[in-house]
C-alpha positions in Angstrom: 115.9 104.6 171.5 119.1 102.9 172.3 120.5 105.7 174.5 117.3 106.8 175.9 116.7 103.5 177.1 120.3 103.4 178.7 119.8 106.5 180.2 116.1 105.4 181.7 117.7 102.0 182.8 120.5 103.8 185.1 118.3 106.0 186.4 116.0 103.1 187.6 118.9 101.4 189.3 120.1 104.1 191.0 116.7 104.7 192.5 116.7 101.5 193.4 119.9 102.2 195.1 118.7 105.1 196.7 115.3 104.1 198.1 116.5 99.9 198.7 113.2 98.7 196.3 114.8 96.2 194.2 111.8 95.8 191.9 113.4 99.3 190.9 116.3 97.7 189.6 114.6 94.9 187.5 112.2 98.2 185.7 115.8 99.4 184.9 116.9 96.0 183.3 113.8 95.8 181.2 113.8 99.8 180.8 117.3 99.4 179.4 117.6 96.4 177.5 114.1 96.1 175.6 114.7 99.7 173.6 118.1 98.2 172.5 116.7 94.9 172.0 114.0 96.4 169.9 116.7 99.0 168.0 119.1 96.0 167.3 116.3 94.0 165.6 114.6 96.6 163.6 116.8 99.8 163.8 120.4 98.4 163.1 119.6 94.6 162.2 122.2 93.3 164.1 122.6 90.9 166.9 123.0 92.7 171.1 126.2 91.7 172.5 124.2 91.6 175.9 124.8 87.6 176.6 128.3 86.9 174.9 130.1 90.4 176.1 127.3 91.8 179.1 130.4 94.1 180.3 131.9 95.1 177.4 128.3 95.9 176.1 127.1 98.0 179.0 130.3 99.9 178.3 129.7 100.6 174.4 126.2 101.5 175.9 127.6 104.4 178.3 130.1 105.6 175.3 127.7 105.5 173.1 125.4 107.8 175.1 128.5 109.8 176.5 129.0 110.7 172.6 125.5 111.4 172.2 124.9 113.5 174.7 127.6 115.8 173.7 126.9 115.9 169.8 130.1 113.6 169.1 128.4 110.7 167.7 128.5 111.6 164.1 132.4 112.0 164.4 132.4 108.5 166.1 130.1 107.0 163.5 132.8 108.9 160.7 135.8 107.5 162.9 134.8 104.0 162.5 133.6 104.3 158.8 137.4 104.8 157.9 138.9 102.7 159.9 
């Protein structure tokens, strides 16, 4: 959920980008953030770093995904478990 709403998110505000319909950008905000929202509270059980660290989230969002994408993020998940 997590990553397919990242990936739904972008693509909303890139149309929006594209075509110059900002209503397109705010479907990517709740396109993006309610599937992680929703995965933090009853997936994970943790708290989104959306309002203390918006950056630095967006950027664990896009490796995340990145990892996803190319079949890495059990190796990530393994990574962290030992550290």
């Amino acid at each position: 959920m997590h990553v397919a709403g990242t990936l739904l998110g972008t693509g909303f505000v890139l149309a929006a980008l594209v075509t110059r319909k900002p209503w397109l950008a705010a479907c990517g905000l709740v396109a993006g953030y309610a599937p992680a929202w929703i995965s933090h509270a009853f997936i994970e059980h943790n708290n989104p770093e959306t309002f203390r660290a918006p950056l630095a989230s967006l950027r664990a969002d896009y490796i995340m995904a990145w990892h996803v994408l190319r079949g890495t993020i059990d190796e990530q998940y393994a990574k962290v478990a030992s550290d």
